[in-house]
N, C-alpha and C positions, 0 to 999 in steps of 0.2 A: 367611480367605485375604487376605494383604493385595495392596493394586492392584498391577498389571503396570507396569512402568517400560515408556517408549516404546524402548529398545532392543530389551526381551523380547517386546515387541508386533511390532516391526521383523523381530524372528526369526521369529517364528510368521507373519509375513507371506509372508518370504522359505520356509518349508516349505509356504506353499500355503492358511495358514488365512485365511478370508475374515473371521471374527468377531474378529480382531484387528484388521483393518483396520475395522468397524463400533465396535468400540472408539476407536480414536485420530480416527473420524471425527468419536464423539459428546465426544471430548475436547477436538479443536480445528478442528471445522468452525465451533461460534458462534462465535471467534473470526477466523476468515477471512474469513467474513460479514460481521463488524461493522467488519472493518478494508476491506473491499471497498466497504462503505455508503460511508465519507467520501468514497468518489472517484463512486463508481455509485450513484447511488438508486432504480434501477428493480429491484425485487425480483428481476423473473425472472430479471435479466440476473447479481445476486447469487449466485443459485441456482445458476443454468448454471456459471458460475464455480466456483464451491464445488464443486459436481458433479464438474466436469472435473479441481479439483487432487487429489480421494481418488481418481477413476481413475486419472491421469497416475502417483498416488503407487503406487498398485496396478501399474499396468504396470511402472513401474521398479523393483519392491520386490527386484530379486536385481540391481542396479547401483546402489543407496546403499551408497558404499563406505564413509561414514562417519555410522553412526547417531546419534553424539552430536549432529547437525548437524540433526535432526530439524526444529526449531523454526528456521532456518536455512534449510533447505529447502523450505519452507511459506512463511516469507516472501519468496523469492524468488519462486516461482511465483505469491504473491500478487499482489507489485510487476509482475513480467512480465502475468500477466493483465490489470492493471489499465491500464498502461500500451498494452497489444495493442485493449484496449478502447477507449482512446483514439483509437490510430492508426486504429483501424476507423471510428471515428465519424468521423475528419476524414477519411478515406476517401472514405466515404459522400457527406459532406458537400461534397467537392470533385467528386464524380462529378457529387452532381446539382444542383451549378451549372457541370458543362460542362467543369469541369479535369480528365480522367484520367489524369494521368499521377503519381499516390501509390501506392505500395507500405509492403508491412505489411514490417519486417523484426524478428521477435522470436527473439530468442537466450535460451534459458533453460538457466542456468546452477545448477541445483538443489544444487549442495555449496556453491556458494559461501558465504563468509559475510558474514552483514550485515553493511555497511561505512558510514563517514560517506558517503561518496560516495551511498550506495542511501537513505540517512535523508533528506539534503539533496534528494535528486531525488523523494520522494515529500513534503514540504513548499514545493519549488519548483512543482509540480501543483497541489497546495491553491491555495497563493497563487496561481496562475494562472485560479482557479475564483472568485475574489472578484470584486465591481463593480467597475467601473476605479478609480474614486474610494479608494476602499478599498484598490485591490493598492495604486496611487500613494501614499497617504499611508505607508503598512505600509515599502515599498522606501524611500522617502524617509529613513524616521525610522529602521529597521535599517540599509540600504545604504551610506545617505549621511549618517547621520549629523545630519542636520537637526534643528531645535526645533522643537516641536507650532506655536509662531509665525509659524517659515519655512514649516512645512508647509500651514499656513491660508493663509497670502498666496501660494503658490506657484497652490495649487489653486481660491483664493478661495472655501474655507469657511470656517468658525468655528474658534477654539480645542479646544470643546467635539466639535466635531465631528470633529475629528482625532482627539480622544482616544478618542471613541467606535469609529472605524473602529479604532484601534491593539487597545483593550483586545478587539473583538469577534473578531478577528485573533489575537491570543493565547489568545483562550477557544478557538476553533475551531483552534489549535495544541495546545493541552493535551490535548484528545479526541480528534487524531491520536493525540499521544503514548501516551495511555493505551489507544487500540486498537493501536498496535504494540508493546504491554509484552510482551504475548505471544509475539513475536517476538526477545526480545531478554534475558528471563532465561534469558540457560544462557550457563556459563564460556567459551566459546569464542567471545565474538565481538570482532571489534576494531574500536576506535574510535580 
């Protein structure tokens, strides 16, 4: 028998079968995982995560109005998790030094399709997760356009070390990338 395509899986969801959804979960929950690591690295919080986007997918399985969008819909609710996570932590964080007035507002948009705008906003995260040292030279030398030279004398390190904060920056770019491939082979998305 050869494997079920995630639309037929998507059907048999929407008639009620639950082993379809245990299917597309063990097809692309490691994935959702690994792409939730780069941002989260507390397992549980991984988990939880993961957990909540195959029920969320479960609860809505008879309002995906467009199954192609599958892989599309996943990483939305990725992005939004990840993001919800955030805002919770700095939540958290302004609660208990005394500031309460943050609210969570997350909007999940599950048909949408991944857009430059959704790639760019989950690399503007990363880069925001770097030592200062590191975001600075990184913005410098993409933003502004700067020489490893100006960027040394700017921040007053070494040549050598600019180039290391750059090249470490584009490694931890490329492992973004290649955990959101998953996200992004299927015909329908626009860049």
């Amino acid at each position: 028998m050869s494997e079920l395509t995630d639309n037929q899986l998507l059907e048999r969801m929407s008639n009620g079968d639950t082993g379809a959804l245990g299917i597309l979960y063990l097809r692309y929950a490691p994935s959702v995982s690994n792409f939730a690591y780069r941002f989260i690295k507390v397992r549980e919080d991984i988990d939880d995560i993961t957990h909540d986007i195959f029920c969320s997918l479960w609860d809505n399985r008879n309002s995906i109005k467009n199954p192609e969008s599958l892989k599309a819909y996943l990483f939305m609710m990725t992005r939004n998790a990840i993001f919800k996570a955030y805002k919770h932590k700095k939540v958290v964080a302004e609660y208990e030094s005394g500031v309460k007035n943050a609210g969570l507002n997350d909007t999940a948009d599950g048909e949408k399709l991944v857009t430059t705008k959704d790639l760019l906003e989950i690399i503007e995260l990363m880069i925001s997760q770097l030592p200062e040292k590191q975001k600075e030279a990184f913005r410098m030398s993409r933003y502004e356009n700067k020489t490893y030279s100006e960027i040394a004398e700017c921040l007053g390190i070494s040549q050598k070390t600019v180039q290391y904060y750059i090249s470490q920056t584009l490694a931890e770019l490329r492992k973004l990338t290649e955990a959101m491939l998953i996200f992004t082979t299927f015909d329908n998305i626009s860049f």
